[in-house]
ZATI-214469 format. One record per residue (C-alpha): x, y, z; residue in three letters. Coordinates in Angstrom, 2 decimals, decimal comma. Example, Ala and Ser with C-alpha at 12.3 -4.5 7.8 and 13.67 -1.06 7.14 Angstrom:
@xx=12,30&yy=-4,50&zz=7,80&residuo=ALA;
@xx=13,67&yy=-1,06&zz=7,14&residuo=SER;
//
This chain:
@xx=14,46&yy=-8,83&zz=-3,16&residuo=UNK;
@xx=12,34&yy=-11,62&zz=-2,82&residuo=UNK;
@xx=9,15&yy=-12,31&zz=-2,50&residuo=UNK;
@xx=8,44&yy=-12,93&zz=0,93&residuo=UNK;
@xx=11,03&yy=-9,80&zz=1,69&residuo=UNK;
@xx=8,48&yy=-8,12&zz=-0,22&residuo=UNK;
@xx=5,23&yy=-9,36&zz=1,36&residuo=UNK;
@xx=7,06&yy=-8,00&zz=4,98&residuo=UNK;
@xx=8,18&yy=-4,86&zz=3,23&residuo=UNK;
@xx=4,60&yy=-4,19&zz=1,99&residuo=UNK;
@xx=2,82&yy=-5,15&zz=5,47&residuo=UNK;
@xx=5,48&yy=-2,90&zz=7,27&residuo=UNK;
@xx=4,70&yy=0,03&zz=4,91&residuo=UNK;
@xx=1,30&yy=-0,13&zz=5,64&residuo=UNK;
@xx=2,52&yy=0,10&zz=9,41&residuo=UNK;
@xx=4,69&yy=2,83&zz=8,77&residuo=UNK;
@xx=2,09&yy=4,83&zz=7,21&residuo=UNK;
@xx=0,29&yy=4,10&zz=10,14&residuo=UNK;
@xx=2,39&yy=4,96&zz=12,77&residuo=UNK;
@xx=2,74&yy=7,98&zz=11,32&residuo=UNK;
@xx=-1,01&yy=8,79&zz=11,35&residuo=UNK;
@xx=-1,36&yy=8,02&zz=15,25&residuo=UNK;
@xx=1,87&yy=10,23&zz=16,55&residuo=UNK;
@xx=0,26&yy=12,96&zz=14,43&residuo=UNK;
@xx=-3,00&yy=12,33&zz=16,20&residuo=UNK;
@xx=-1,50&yy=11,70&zz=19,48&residuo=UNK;
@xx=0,00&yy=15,33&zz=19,12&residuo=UNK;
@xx=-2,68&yy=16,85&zz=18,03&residuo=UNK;
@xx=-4,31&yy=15,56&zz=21,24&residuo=UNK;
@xx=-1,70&yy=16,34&zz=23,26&residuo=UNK;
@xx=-1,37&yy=20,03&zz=22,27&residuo=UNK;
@xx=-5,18&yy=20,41&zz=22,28&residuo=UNK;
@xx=-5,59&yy=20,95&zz=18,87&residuo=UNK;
@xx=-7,96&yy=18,13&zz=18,91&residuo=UNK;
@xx=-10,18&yy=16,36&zz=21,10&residuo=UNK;
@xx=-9,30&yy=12,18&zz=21,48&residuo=UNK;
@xx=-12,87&yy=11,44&zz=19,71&residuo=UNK;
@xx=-12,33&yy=13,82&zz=17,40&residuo=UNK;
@xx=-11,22&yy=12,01&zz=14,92&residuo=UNK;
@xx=-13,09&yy=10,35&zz=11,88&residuo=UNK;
@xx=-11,62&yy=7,52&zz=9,60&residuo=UNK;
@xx=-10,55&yy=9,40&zz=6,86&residuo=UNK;
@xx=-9,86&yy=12,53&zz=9,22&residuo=UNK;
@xx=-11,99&yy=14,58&zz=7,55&residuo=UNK;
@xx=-11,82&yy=17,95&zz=8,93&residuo=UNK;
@xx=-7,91&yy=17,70&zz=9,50&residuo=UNK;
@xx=-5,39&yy=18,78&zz=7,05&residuo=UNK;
@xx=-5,43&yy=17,93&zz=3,83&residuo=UNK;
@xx=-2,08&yy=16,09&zz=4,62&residuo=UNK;
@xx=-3,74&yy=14,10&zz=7,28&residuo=UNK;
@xx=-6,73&yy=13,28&zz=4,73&residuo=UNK;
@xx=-4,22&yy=12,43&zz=2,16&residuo=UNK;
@xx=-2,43&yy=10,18&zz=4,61&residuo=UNK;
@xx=-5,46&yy=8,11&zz=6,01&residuo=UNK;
@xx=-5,76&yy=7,32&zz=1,81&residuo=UNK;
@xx=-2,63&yy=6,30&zz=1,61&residuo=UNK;
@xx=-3,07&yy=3,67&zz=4,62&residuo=UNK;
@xx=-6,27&yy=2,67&zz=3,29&residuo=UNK;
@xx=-5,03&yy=2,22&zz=-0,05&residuo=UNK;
@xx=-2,33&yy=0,02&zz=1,45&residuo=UNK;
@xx=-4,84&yy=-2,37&zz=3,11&residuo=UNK;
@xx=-7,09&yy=-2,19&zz=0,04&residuo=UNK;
@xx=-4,44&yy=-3,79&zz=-2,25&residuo=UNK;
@xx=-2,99&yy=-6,69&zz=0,36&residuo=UNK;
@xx=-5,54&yy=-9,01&zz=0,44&residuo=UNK;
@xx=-4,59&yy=-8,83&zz=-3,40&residuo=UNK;
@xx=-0,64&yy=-8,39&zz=-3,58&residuo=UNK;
@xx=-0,17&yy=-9,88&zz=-0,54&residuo=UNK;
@xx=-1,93&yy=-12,44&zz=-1,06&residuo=UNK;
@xx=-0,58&yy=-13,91&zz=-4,28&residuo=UNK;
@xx=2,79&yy=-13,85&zz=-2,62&residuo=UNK;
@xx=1,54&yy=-16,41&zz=0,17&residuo=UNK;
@xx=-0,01&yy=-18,32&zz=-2,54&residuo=UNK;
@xx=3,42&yy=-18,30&zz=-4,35&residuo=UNK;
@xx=5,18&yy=-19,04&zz=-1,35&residuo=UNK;
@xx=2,91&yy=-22,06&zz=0,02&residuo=UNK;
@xx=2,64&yy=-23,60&zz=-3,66&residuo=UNK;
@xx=6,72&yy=-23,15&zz=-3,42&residuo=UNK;
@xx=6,23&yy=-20,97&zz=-6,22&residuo=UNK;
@xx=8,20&yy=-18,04&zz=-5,75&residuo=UNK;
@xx=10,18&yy=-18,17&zz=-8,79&residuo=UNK;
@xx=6,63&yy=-17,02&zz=-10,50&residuo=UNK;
@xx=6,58&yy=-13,89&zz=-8,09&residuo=UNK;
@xx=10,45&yy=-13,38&zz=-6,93&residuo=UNK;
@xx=11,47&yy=-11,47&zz=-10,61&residuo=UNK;
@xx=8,44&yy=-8,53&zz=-9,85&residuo=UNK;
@xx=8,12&yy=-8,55&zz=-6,89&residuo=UNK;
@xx=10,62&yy=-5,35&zz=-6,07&residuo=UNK;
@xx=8,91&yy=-3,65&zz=-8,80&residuo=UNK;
@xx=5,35&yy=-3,94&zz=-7,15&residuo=UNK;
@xx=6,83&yy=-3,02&zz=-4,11&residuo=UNK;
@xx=8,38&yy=-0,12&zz=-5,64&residuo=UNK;
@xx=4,99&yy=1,09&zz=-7,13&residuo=UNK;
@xx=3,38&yy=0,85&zz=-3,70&residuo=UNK;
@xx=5,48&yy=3,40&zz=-2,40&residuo=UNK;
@xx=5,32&yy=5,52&zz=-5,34&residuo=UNK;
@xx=2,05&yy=5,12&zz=-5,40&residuo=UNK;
@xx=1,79&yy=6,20&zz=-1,34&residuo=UNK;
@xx=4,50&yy=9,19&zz=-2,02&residuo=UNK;
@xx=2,44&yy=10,46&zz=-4,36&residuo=UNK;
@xx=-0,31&yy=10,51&zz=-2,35&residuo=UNK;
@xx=1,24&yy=12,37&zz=0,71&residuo=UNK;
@xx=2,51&yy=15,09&zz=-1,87&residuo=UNK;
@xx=0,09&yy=16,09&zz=-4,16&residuo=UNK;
@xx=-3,62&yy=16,24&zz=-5,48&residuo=UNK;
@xx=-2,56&yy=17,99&zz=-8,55&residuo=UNK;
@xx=-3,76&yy=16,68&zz=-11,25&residuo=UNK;
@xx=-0,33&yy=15,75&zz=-13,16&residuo=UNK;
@xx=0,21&yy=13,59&zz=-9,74&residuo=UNK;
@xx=-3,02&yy=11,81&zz=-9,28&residuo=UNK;
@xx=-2,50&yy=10,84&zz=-12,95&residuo=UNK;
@xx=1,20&yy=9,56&zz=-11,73&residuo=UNK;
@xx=-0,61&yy=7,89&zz=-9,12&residuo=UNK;
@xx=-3,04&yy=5,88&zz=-10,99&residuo=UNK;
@xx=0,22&yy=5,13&zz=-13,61&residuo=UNK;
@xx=1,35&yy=3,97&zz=-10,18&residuo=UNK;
@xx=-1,39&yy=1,88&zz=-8,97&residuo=UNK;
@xx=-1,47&yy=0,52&zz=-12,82&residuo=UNK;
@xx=1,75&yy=-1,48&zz=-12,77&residuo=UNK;
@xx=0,06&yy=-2,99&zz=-9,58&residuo=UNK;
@xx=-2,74&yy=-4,15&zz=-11,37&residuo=UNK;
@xx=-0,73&yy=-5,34&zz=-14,15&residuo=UNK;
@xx=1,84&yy=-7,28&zz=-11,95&residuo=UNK;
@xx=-1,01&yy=-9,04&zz=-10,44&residuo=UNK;
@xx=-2,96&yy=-9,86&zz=-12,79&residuo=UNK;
@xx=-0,03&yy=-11,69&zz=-14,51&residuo=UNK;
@xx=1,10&yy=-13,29&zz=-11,31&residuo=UNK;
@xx=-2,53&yy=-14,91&zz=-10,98&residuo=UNK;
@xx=-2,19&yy=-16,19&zz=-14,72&residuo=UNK;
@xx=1,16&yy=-17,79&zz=-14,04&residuo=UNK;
@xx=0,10&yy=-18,90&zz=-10,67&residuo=UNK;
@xx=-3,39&yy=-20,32&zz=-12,29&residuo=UNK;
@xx=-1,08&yy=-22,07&zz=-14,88&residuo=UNK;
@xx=1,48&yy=-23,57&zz=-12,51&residuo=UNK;
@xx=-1,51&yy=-24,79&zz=-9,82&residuo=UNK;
@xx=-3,11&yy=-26,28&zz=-12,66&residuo=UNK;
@xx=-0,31&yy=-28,51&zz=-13,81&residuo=UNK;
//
């Protein structure tokens, strides 16, 4: 998977996520459940599914400004080759990260989660120290 395949993948997560969070909303709406403005950002006094949800979407558009964008900068600097070999792998801690999320508070998973959002880190902060290197000549 390369890196641009991963930059889409990641943006259309963060979609999927929230697509999911509207046609819950919309039928909550619809069956009267809840009123159209009745809805905060982090839809607080919803289920704890829908809390853990909006987290999950914010935590998406929390990290791509980061992830995301050290894969442009790879890909405009024609520097993919830096980003192509880990790329799957941070994409494949995202959704961990996200699955984890929608399933479980316990504490076994939130540690999971943060093992999660670790590799993340990890895989960016080396892709900014190759990409540093290469831009630098």
């Amino acid at each position: 998977m390369s890196s641009l395949s991963v930059l889409l993948a990641l943006i259309a997560w963060a979609l999927a996520l929230l697509l999911l969070m509207e046609a819950i909303r919309a039928w909550l709406v619809l069956s009267g459940q809840v009123k159209a403005n009745g809805f905060t950002p982090g839809n607080e006094g919803l289920s704890p599914f829908m809390q853990r949800l909006a987290r999950a979407h914010a935590n998406c558009l929390e990290g791509l400004p980061i992830f995301g964008g050290l894969l442009v900068v790879a890909l405009l600097a024609d520097l993919a080759a830096i980003t192509d070999p880990l790329a799957p792998w941070l994409l494949a801690a995202r959704l961990l990260q996200s699955l984890i999320h929608l399933a479980s508070t316990h504490p076994t998973a939130v540690t999971l989660r943060f093992t999660a959002f670790s590799v993340q880190m990890g895989i960016a902060a080396w892709w900014t120290l190759q990409l540093g290197q290469a831009l630098a000549g």
